[in-house]
N, C-alpha and C positions, 0 to 999 in steps of 0.2 A: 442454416441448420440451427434446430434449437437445444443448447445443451441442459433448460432447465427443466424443472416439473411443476415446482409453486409447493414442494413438501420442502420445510427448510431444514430436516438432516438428510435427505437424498440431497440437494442442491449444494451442503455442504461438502458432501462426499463427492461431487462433480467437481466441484472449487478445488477441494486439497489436491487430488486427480492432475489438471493442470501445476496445481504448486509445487508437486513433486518433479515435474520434469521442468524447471528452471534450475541454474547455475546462479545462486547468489554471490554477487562479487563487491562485498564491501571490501574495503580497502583494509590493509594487515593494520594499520594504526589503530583506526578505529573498532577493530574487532578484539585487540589487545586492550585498551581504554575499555571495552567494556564485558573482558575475563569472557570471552564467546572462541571459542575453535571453528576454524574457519573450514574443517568436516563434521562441525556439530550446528554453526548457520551462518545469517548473513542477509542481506539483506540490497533492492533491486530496485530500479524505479523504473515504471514503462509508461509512457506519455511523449510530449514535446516538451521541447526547449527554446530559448533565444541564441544558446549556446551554439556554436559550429564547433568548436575545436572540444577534441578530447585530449589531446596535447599536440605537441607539436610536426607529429607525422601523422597523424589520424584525424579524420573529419567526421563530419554526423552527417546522414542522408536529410538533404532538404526537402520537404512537401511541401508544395505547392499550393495546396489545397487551403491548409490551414495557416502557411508561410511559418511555418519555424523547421525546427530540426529536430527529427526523430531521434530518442533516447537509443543507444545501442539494443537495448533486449527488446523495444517497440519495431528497430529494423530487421530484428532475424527474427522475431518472432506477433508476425500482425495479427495473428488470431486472438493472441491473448487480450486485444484491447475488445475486440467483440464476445469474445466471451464474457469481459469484466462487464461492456456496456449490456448485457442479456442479464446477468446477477440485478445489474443495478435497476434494470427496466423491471422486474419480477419483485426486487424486496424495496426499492426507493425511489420510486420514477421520478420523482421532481427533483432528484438533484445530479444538477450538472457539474463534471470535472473533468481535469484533461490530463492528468497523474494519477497514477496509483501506485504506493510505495507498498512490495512485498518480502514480506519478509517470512524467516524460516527462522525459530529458536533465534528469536531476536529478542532479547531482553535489555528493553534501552533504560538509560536512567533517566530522571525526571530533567524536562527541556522543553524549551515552546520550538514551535515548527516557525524559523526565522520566513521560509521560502513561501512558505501557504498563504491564501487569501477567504476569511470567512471559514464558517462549517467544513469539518472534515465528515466522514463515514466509517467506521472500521467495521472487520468479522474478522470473526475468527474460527480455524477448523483445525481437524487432528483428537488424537487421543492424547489429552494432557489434565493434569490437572494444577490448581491455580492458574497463575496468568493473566489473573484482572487485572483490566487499564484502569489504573487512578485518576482520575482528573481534578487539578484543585482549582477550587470554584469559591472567591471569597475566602479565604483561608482555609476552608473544609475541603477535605479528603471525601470525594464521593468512586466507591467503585463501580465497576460495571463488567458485564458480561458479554463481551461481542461473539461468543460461540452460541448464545439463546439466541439473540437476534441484535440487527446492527443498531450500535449507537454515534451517535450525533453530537459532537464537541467540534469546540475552536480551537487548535490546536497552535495556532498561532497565537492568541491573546491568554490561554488559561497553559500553566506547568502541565505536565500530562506521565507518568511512566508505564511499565507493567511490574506486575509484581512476581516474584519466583514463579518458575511453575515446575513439574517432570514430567518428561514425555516428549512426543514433537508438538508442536504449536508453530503453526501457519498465523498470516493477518492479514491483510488487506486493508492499506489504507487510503480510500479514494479523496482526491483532493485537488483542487484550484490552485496549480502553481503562479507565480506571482504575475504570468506571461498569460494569464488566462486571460482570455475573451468569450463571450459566447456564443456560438454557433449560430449563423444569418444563412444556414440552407437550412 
């Protein structure tokens, strides 16, 4: 099935669509650290892991395919990685990732991405306004726009935030977890 068209505010409108019906489930710390109600957002990661345990009663579903361990929202919910990989094939074909960290009314503060390996990807959709990602490059603040079209940072090597926004605001940020490999089918 194809869910996009190649118009990028239809295709954003197909994106947010999916992001609405996710359950973000940051953790109560982390969403206290950074002043977010956790019926106002939050934030989800759906890819693999190295990880098996989610704690000490609960496991992650093994794939076989790719040998790790699927992310909880990647095992109840497997469309969403094909839909992500359909986005990425229409606005960014050449780049591979095996995460995508989604977030709703996530306003993070400025942080390098410890887990990530190389170039990230972000978009962003929703009726909001502000909400540019910052990224410092060199000591200079450069913003950006990932609801015009996606941008391309290392969010591992350069600080990175977003800045206020109102409204909702959706993101997607596709990325190379540390466990990545790539794909020999």
């Amino acid at each position: 099935m194809s869910y996009f068209s190649g118009d990028w505010k239809e295709d954003l409108l197909v994106l947010e669509s999916f992001l609405e019906t996710i359950e973000y489930k940051t953790s109560t710390d982390r969403l206290k650290a950074y002043g977010i109600k956790r019926s106002e957002g939050g934030s989800v990661t759906l890819g693999f892991t190295n990880r098996g345990k989610m704690s000490e009663t609960k496991c992650r579903e093994f794939c076989p395919i790719k040998k790790k361990y699927k992310t909880k929202l990647m095992s109840e919910r497997p469309e969403l990685l094909e839909m992500l990989e359909q986005f990425r094939d229409m606005w960014f074909p050449c780049y591979q990732f095996d995460s995508a960290q989604l977030n709703r009314n996530y306003k993070i503060p400025p942080h390098r991405d410890k887990g990530n390996i190389g170039d990230s990807v972000i978009v962003c959709c929703g009726e909001f306004t502000g909400g540019e990602l910052v990224v410092n490059v060199d000591d200079d603040n450069i913003s950006f726009r990932p609801d015009k079209q996606p941008v391309v940072f290392n969010g591992s090597k350069h600080t990175h935030w977003v800045k206020d926004f109102e409204g909702l605001r959706y993101s997607v940020v596709f990325f190379k977890s540390r466990f990545w490999k790539p794909d020999t089918d």
